[in-house]
C-alpha positions as CSV (number, residue, x, y, z in Angstrom):
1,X,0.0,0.0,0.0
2,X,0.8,3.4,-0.9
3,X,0.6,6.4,1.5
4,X,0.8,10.2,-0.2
5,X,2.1,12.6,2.5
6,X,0.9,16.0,1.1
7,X,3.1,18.4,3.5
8,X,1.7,22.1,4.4
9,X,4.1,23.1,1.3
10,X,2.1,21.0,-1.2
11,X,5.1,18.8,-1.2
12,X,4.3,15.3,-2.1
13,X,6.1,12.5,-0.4
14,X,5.3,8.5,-1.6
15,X,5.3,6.1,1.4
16,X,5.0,2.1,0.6
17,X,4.1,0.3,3.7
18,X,4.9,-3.1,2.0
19,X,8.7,-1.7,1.3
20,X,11.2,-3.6,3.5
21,X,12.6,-0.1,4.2
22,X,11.2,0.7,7.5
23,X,8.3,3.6,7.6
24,X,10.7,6.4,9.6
25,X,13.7,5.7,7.3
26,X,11.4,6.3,4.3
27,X,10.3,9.5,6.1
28,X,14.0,10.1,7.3
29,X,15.0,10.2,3.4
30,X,12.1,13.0,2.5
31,X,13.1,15.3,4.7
32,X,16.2,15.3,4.4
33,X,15.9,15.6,0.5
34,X,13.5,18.8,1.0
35,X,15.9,19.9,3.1
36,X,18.8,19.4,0.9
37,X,17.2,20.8,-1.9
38,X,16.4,24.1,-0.1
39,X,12.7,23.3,0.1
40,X,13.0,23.6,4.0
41,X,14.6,26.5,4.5
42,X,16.8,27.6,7.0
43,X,15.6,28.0,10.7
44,X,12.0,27.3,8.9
45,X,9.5,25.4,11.4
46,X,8.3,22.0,10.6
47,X,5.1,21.4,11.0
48,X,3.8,19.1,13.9
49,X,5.0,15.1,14.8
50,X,1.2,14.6,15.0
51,X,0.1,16.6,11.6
52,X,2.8,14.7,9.4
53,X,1.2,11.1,11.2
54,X,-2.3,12.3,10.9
55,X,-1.6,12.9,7.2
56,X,0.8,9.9,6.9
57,X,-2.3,7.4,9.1
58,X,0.6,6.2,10.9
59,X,1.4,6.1,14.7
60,X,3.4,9.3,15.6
61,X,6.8,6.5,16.5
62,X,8.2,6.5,12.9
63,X,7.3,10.2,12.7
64,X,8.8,11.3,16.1
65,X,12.1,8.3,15.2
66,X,13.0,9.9,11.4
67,X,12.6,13.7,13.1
68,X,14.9,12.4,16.0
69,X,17.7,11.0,13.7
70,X,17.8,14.3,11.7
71,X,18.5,16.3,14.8
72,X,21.0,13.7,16.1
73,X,22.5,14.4,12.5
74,X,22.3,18.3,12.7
75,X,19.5,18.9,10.4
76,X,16.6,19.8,12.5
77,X,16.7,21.1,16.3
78,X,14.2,20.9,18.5
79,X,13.5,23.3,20.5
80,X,11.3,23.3,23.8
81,X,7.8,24.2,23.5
82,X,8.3,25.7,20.2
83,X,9.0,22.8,17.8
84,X,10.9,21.7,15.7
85,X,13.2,23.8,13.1
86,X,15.5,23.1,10.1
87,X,18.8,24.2,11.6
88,X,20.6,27.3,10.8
89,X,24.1,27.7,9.2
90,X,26.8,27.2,12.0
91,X,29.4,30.5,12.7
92,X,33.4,29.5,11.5
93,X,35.7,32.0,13.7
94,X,39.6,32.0,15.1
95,X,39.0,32.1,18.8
96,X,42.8,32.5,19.5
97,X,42.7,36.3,18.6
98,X,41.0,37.6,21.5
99,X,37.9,40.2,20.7
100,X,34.7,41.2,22.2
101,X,31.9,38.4,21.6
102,X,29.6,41.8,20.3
103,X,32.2,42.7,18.0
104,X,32.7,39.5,16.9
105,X,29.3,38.8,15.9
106,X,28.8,41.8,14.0
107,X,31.8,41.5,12.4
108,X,30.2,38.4,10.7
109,X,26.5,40.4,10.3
110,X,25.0,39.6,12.9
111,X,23.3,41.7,15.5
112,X,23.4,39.8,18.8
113,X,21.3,40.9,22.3
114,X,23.3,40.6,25.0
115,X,21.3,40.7,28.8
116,X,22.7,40.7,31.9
117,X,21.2,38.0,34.3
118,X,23.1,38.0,37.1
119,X,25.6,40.8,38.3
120,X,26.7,40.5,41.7
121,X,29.7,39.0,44.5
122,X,29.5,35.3,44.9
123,X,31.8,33.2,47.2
124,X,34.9,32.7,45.0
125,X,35.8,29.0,43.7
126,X,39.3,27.5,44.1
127,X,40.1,27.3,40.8
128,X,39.1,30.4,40.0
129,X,40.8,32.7,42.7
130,X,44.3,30.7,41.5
131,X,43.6,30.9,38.2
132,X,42.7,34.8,38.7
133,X,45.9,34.6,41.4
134,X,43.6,36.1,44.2
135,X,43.3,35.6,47.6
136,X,39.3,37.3,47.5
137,X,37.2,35.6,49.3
138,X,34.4,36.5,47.1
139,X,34.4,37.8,43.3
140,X,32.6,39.9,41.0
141,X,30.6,37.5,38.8
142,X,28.9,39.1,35.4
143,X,26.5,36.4,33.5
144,X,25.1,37.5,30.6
145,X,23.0,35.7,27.9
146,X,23.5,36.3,24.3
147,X,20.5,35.6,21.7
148,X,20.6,36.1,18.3
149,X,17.4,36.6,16.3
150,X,15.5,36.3,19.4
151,X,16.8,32.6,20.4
152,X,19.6,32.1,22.9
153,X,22.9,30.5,21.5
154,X,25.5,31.1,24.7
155,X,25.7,31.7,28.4
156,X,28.8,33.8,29.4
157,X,30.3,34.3,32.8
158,X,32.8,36.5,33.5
159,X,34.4,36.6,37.3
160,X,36.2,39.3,38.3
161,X,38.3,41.0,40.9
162,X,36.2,43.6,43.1
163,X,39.0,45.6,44.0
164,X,41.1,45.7,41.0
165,X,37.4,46.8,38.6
166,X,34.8,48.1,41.4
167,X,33.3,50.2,39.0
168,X,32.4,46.8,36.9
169,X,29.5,46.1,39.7
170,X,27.0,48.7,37.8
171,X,28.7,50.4,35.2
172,X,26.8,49.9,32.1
173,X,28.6,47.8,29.4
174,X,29.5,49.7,26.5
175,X,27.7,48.0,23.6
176,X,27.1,45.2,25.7
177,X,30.8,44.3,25.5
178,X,32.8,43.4,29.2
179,X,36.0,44.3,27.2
180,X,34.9,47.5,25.6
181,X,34.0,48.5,28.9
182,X,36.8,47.2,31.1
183,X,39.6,49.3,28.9
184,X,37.2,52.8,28.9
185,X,36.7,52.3,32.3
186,X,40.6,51.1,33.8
187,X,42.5,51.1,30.4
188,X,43.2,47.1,30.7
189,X,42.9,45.7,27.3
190,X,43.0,41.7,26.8
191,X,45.6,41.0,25.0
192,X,46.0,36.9,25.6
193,X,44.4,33.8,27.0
194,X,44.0,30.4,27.6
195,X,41.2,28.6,27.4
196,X,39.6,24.7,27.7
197,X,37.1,23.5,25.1
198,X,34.8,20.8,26.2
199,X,32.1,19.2,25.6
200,X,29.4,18.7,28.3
201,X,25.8,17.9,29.0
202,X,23.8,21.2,30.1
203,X,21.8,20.8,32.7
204,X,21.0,23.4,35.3
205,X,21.3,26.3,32.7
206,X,19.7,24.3,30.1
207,X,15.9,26.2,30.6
208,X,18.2,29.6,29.8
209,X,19.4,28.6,26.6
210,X,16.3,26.6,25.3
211,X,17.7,23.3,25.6
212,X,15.9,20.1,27.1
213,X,18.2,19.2,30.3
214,X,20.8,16.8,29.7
215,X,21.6,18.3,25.8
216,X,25.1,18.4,25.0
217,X,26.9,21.9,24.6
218,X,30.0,23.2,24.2
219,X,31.3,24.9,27.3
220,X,35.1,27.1,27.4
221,X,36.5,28.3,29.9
222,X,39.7,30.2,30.5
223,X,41.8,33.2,31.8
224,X,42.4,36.0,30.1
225,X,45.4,38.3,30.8
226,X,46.3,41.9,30.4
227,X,49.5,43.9,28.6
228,X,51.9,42.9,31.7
229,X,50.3,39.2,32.0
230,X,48.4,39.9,34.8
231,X,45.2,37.8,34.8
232,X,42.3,40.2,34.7
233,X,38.8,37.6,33.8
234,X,37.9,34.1,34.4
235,X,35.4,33.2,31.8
236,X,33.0,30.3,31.2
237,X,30.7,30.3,28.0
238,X,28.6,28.0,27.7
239,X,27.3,27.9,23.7
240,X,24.6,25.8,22.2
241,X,26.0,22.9,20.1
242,X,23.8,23.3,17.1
243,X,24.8,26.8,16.7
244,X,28.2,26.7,17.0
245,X,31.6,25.1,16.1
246,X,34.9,25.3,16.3
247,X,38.2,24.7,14.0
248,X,41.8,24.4,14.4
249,X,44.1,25.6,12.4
250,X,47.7,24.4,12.9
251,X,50.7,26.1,11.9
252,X,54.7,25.6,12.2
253,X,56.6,28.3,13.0
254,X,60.9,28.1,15.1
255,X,60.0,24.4,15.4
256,X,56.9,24.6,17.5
257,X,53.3,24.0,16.6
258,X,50.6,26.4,17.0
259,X,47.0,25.5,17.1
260,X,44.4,28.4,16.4
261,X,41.0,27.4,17.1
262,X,37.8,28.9,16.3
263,X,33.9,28.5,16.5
264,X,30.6,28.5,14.9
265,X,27.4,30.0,13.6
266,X,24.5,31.7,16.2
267,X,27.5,33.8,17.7
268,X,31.0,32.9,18.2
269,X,33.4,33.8,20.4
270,X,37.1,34.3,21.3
271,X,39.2,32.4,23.7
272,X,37.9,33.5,27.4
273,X,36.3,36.4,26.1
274,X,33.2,37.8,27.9
């Protein structure tokens, strides 16, 4: 038997339930040919797992099974209480020349909105205060959240020294950039860092940037220092996995490797930058 799956587009799709390929592959393989021929557009919404088994007369399994695979595989993402959207073009950016995230993202055309969730003193970790090389007991902590076109794509954190930037506690960030701000403000410009890449499951900040608890996403974190190598930020960015990624580029230079390494589409970011 024959199914005809007429989408919201018109687009006709040809199921055979007597095919030994299994219903959601068959699915699987019309999507992902709409989307690869630029039927589905970028960050378009599909419509509902119970519309395309309603239209389909199947059980919403093979529906909810071929959508599933497709986001596994970067296609679609899913987002909470929204739906489900063809994914957008990922951000390529060198990470190891250290910029504002703001100025990074409209250097590419983008336009991101950066809020400020949490600005306050919070009882200082131990590897932060020796990574910052403080003996503070407690440390200015900056977290902002960064959205582009209205949907989050990174979490940063930026902890700080309370004596050495007081005026960091309510100052209003220029262009919504830490760094802008930090060199008007104190004259300290960033001028090198090192930073982790890793990949983890996000879980308590998950609800913040859209994600269903337990979603991998790329977190970095690292120190950033000033003109005399003084450590002046501890930063930890979170970013959504579907939105960004990073590269390495490798280079030889007085017989030692360096490795530059950059990120992705939604809003990328330097190494520890806030």
């Amino acid at each position: 038997k024959l199914i005809i799956l007429w989408t919201l587009e018109e687009d006709q799709a040809v199921i055979s339930r007597t095919s030994a390929v299994p219903l959601h592959t068959q699915f699987r393989a019309h999507l992902l040919q709409r989307i690869e021929r630029g039927e589905l557009r970028q960050g378009q919404k599909l419509p509902s797992e119970r519309e395309y088994a309603d239209q389909l007369g199947v059980s919403l399994a093979p529906i909810r099974q071929a959508i599933l695979d497709l986001a596994k595989e970067g296609y679609l993402h899913r987002t909470r209480g929204r739906g489900t959207f063809v994914q957008e073009a990922k951000v390529d950016e060198k990470i190891a020349i250290l910029s504002s995230f703001t100025q990074s993202m409209r250097a590419k055309g983008l336009e991101p909105d950066i809020h400020i969730r949490y600005r306050g003193l919070v009882v200082a970790d131990g590897a932060i205060t020796r990574a910052l090389q403080s003996r503070e007991r407690k440390l200015l902590l900056i977290r902002r959240l960064a959205s582009v076109d209205s949907e989050p794509v990174a979490l940063l954190d930026a902890y700080l020294s309370p004596q050495s930037f007081p005026k960091l506690a309510q100052a209003e960030l220029l262009e919504g950039s830490l760094y802008l701000t930090m060199e008007a403000l104190y004259g300290v410009v960033p001028t090198r860092a090192v930073s982790t890449i890793e990949v983890i499951r996000c879980q308590e900040d998950a609800e913040l940037l859209g994600l269903t608890p337990g979603t991998p996403a790329l977190q970095v974190e690292g120190t950033t220092f000033d003109a005399d190598d003084r450590p002046v930020e501890f930063s930890r960015v979170i970013y959504r996995a579907d939105r960004f990624r990073f590269t390495i580029e490798s280079f030889h230079r007085q017989d030692r490797v360096f490795h530059l390494i950059g990120a992705a589409d939604g809003g990328a970011r330097k190494k520890g930058e806030s």
